[in-house]
Residue, then its C-alpha position, 0 to 999 in steps of 0.5 A: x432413239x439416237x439417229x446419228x449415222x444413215x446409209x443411203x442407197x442410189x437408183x438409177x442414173x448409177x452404175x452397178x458394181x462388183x458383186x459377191x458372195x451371198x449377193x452373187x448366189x441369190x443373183x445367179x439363183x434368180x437369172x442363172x449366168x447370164x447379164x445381169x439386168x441394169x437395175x438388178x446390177x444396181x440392187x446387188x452392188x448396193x446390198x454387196x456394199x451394204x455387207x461389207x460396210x456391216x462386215x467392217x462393224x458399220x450399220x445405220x441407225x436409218x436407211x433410205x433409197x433414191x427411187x430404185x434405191x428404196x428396194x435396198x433400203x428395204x433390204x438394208x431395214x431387215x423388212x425385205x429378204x434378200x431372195x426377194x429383192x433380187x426378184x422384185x428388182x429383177x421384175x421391175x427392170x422388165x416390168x419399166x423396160x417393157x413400158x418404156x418401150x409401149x409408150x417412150x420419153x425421157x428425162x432431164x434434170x433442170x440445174x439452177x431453177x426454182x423448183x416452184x416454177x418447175x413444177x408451175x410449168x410442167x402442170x400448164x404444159x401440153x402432153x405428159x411431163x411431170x416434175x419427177x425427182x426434187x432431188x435438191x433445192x437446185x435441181x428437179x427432173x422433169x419426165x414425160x413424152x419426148x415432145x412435151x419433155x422438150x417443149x417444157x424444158x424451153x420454158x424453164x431456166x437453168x441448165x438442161x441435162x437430158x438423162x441417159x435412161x431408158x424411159x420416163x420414170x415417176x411418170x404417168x406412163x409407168x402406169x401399167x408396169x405399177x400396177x403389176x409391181x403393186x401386185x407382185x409386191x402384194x405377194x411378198x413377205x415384209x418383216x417388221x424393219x430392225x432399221x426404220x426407213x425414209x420414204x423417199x416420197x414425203x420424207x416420212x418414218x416408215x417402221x412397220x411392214x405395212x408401211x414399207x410395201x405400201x411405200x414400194x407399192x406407190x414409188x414407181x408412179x410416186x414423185x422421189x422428193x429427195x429434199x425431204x429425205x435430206x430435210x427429215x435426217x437433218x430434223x432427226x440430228x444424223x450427223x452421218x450420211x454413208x452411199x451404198x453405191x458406186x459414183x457418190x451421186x447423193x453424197x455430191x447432191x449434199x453440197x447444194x443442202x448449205x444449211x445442213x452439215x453431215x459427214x458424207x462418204x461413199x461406202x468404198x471410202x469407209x471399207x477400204 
């Protein structure tokens, strides 16, 4: 099989757009009218992006997601129902709020250092921080308790950018909140995807359901290794890498990849 275009999908760190029909519908059934949860915002743009890309007669030979993204992705592959990813997303918005309030921290991204040495410091350091997200060959997010955030982060060169998130995300204190998303997500219907998925754990093939939820069950606490993402599409001959969200964030993270060549665009380029 020919693997030449990849419609991507950002987490969090993204901010959520317009939504409407279909998409709107199944927001409004599962929340009625009130705010829309962040990440459940960041979930209907996406897929409300995805339709208009498939309605203008642009659809993927290959999906994947950036952490929350990996919900749409699933959506996107065929496996997951719409319904039910407005619900999981909609529980797991609550699920990482609740935590993030149980047991505090925070995020930040290290621009311009070794991912090597990153993770050499986070795994001597004193506390709870962990190399959360190797999202470039230049740039790792460190996650964990304030202190030892803090502390690691002064051990490390590069640029610091402390992230505008509620909690310390693909951490160990995420672990209670995965443990009821591994339950919820244990009741859900997963089809066999018409679309194979990228974990973006390892980088692997996900083409069945079984693998798919397994993904989902272990990405809350699961490090986003983003590089082997960009790595497996590039070994898999995409030419193509289309973003299905608002801000272009995984298209602008392409330019540190300088021995790769895609064509990349964000889905409001394509459809307009």
């Amino acid at each position: 099989m020919e693997y030449r275009r990849a419609i991507v999908f950002p987490g969090q760190g993204t901010a959520g757009g317009e939504i409407s029909g279909e998409v709107e519908e199944a927001v409004k059934a599962e929340i009625g009218s009130g705010d829309v949860p962040y990440q459940l915002s960041v979930f209907a743009n996406s897929v409300d992006l995805f339709h208009r890309l498939r309605d203008t007669g642009v659809s993927p030979d290959i999906v994947a997601g950036h952490s929350l993204g990996e919900y749409a992705a699933a959506y996107a592959s065929g496996s997951l129902s719409l319904e039910d990813g407005v619900r999981l997303v909609a529980e797991r918005d609550r699920l990482m709020n609740e935590a993030s309030r149980k047991n505090p921290g925070g995020m930040m991204a290290i621009i311009g250092a070794e991912p090597g040495a990153v993770s050499e410091v986070v795994a001597n350091a004193d506390g709870i921080v962990v190399a959360a997200n190797f999202n470039t060959p230049r740039q790792t997010v460190i996650s964990g308790e304030p202190d030892a955030l803090e502390t690691a982060s002064e051990k490390i060169k590069g640029r610091k950018v402390k992230l505008e998130v509620a909690g310390a995300f693909h951490s160990p204190l995420m672990e209670e909140a995965s443990e009821e998303m591994r339950e919820l997500l244990s009741s859900v219907e997963f089809g066999g995807p018409k679309v194979p998925m990228v974990s973006a754990a390892d980088g692997a093939l996900l083409t069945n359901a079984d693998e798919l939820r397994a993904a989902l069950q272990k990405q809350m606490l699961s490090t986003v290794r983003w590089v082997s993402v960009v790595e497996r599409l590039s070994e898999l001959g995409v030419e193509e890498i289309i973003e299905a969200g608002e801000g272009g964030t995984l298209i602008r993270m392409l330019r540190d990849f300088k021995d790769k060549k895609f064509d990349g665009k964000i889905a409001s380029e394509v459809v307009a």
